[in-house]
N, C-alpha and C positions, 0 to 999 in steps of 0.2 A: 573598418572593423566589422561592419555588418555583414560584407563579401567574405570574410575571413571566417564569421560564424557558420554561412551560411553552407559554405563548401566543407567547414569540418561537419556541420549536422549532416550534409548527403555523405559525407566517408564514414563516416560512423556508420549508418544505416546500413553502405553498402559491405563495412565491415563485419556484421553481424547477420547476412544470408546465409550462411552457412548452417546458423544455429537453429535458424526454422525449421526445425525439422517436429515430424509428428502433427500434437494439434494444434501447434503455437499457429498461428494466423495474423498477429499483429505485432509490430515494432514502435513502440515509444521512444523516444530521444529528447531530455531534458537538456538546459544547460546548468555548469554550475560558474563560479566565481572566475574560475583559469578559463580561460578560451580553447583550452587544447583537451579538456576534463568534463566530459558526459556521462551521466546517469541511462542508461540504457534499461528496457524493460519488454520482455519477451512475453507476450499476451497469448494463455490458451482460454479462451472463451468456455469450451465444452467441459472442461474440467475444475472452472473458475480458479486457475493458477498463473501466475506471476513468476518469473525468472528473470532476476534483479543483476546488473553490472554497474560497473566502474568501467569507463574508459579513456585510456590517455590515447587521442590521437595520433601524438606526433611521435609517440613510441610503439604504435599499434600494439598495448599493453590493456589486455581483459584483469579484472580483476570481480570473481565472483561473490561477492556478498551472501549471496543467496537465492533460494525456490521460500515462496509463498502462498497461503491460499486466500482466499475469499473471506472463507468460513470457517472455521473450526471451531467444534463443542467438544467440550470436554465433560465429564462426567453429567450428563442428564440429556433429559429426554428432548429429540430432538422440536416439536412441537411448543414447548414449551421455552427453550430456546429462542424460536422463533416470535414467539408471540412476546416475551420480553425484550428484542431488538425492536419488535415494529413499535412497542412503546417507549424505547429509546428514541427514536426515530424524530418523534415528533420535542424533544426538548429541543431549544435553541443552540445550546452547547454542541450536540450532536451534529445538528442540521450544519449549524459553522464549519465542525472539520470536518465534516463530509464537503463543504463546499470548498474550501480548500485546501483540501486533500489531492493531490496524484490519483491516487492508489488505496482509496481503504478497506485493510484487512478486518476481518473483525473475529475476535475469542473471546467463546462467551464459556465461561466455567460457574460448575454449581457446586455450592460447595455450605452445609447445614441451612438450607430454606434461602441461600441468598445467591443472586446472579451475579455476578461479575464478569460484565462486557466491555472489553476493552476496543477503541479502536485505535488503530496503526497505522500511518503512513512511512514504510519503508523507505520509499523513494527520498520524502521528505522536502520541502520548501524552506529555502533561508527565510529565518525570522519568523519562523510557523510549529507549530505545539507538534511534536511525531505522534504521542499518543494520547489516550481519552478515555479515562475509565469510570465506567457509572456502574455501582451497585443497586439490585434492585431485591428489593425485600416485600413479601407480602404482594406484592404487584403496587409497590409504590415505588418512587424513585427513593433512593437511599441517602446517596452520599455521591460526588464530583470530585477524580482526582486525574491533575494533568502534568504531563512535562512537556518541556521544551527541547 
């Protein structure tokens, strides 16, 4: 089985030069539960973007989920933004799905005196939370709300 895995991760990979184009610079290749079915992720470093697949190997079948970014702020200032992530940062909860995390995105919206930072893993882990969202008010932590 492991020979089997190992030859479908290098056809995947080699499936997916094509798509390097531009600033993408890196190819991730997850596996999931089918042996023939990887999570593909096209890494542009300089624009902190993410281009996300489906791949059936043995059908050489793409299947686009979607482009992602890093960061996104919605409504406020971007400084301020910033400085309620890095106080994210240090809860436990945080530091967790960051640690088992792929990929995490993060959207932070302001919206009447309160932050709303969500974080995302698109790629996603069996048995692992996809998102993580912490409200911060005052520059206090608010409130913890997660899914599965």
């Amino acid at each position: 089985m492991g020979v089997i895995r190992a030859y479908e991760k290098n056809n995947t990979i080699h499936s997916f030069q094509t798509e390097m184009q531009g600033n993408y610079s890196e190819i991730k290749v997850y596996p999931t539960a089918d042996i023939f079915t990887w999570k593909v992720v096209l890494i542009n470093p300089q624009d902190q973007e993410y281009t996300y697949y489906k791949y059936h190997s043995n059908s050489d079948n793409k299947l686009f989920p979607g482009n992602y970014r890093a960061l996104h702020i919605e409504k406020g200032d971007y400084n301020s933004a910033i400085s309620a992530i890095e106080r994210d940062e240090k809860k436990s909860m945080v530091e967790y799905f960051r640690w088992r995390s792929y990929h995490t995105c993060i959207n932070a919206k302001y919206d009447n005196g309160i932050w709303k930072i969500t974080y995302s893993d698109f790629a996603g882990r069996y048995a692992a939370r996809d998102n993580l969202s912490v409200y911060i008010a005052d520059k206090k932590l608010y409130f913890l709300k997660s899914s599965y």
